[in-house]
C-alpha positions, 0 to 999 in steps of 0.5 A, a space after each residue: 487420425 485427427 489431431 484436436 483441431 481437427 486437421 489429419 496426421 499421421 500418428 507417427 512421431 515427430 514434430 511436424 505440425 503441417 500433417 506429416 510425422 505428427 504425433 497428436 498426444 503431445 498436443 492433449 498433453 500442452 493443452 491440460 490444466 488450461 481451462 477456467 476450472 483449473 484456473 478457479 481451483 489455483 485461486 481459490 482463496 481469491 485475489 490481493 486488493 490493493 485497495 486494502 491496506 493501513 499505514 502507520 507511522 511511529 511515534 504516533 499519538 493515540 489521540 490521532 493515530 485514527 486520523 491520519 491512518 483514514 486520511 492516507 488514502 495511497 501508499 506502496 509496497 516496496 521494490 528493491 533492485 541490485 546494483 551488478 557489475 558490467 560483464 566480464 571476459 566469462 560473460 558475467 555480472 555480480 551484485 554488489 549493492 542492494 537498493 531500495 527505491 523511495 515510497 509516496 504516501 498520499 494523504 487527504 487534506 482537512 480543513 485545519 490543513 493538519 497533514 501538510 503542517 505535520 509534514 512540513 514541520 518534520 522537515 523543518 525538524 530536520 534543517 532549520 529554517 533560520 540556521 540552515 543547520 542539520 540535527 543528527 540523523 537518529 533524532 529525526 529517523 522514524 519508522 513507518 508500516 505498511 500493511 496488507 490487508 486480506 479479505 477476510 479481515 486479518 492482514 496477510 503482509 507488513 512491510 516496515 520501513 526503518 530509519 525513514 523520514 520526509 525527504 520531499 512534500 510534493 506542492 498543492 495546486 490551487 484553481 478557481 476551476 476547482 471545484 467539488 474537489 477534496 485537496 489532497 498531498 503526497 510527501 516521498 519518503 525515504 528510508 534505510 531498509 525495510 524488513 517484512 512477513 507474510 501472514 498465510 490465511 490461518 493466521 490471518 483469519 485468526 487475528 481478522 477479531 483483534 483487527 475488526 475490534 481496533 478498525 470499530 474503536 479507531 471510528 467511534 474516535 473520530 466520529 465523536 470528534 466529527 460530531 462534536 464539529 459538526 453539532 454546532 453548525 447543524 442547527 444553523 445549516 441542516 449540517 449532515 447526520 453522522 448516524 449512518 456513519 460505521 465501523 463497515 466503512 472502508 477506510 485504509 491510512 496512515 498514522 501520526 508522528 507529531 514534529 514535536 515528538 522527535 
């Protein structure tokens, strides 16, 4: 008898796999549901992209929630860990406190320097900069979401962060060698808890419409403020036409919390 490598066995029992004892049925028994076809049927419904995603921040204006959501081009879903005792004479450890990890958001930077202003007045907000006193924590707390967004248009998760707020604004490297770069800056976020859902496909696909209709209405704002930038310098410069410019791009980012809103 042959086993399905071809060496010879026995066709008794046992586990010898040198040839003696050797029983050939367990080995077509490991080897099922191991090919690319059993593969493609599991993930049928595809993978996570983790270049699919939209931040937003509470207390936002509408007038530039498109903005800043666009321009934040990384984020996080969270992690959690639990802090456990050291082991006991029973060889045992217990959990006693739950912990969540810090979040980075990345954000591209414009001209006007808007988004490093946004987060460095925030922190201000909370420590003044000439008393050095603090306000109280539920005058500066926000929240902020995270949300996954599937390939069918809907999301498919929503991580929100509570009682979140700025605790570092990473500094911005300057070089003369620089060049043909977009600026960009992260500040680390910080926050009590956070709670999120998870959306299965049918809900997802569902409200995919109600998504695509706010992406196109996000983008029609702010090409009409690009186009408004942008007009007057096209005469003079050849600037570049905003014609091809759609709701089709691929944008993913945040939203807004203006230092005056707190």
């Amino acid at each position: 008898m042959k086993d399905w490598l071809g060496r010879d066995v026995s066709g008794g029992k046992g586990n010898d796999f040198s040839g003696a004892n050797f029983d050939a049925q367990p080995t077509i028994d490991y080897m099922r549901g191991k090919g690319i076809e059993d593969f493609k049927a599991q993930m049928r419904k595809g993978f996570a992209r983790p270049n699919l995603f939209r931040v937003d921040i509470s207390t936002v204006s509408t007038d530039k929630a498109a903005k800043y959501r666009m321009s934040c081009f990384q984020a996080q879903i969270p992690g959690v860990s639990l802090s456990t005792t050291d082991k006991d004479i029973g060889f045992r450890s217990v959990a006693y406190q739950k912990l969540f990890s810090d979040m980075t958001l990345g954000f591209y930077v414009s001209s006007g320097l808007e988004e490093v202003q946004f987060w460095q007045s925030w922190i201000d907000s909370i420590v003044s900069s000439k008393t050095n006193h603090f306000k109280l924590p539920k005058d500066y707390y926000g929240s902020i979401n995270v949300t996954q967004i599937s390939r069918t248009g809907g999301p498919s998760g929503e991580w929100t962060f509570h009682d979140a707020y700025p605790k570092a604004v990473d500094p911005i490297a300057l070089d003369y060698g620089t060049n043909d770069a977009i600026m960009t800056m992260a500040t680390t976020i910080t926050y009590r808890y956070y709670t999120h859902r998870y959306l299965d496909e049918q809900t997802a696909t569902a409200i995919a419409a109600d998504v695509t209709t706010k992406s196109k209405s996000d983008f029609r704002n702010v090409t009409s403020e690009l186009r408004g930038m942008l007009e007057p310098s096209q005469g003079n410069a050849g600037g570049a036409s905003l014609t091809d410019l759609g709701p089709s791009s691929k944008y993913a980012g945040g939203g807004d919390m203006g230092p005056d809103e707190f």
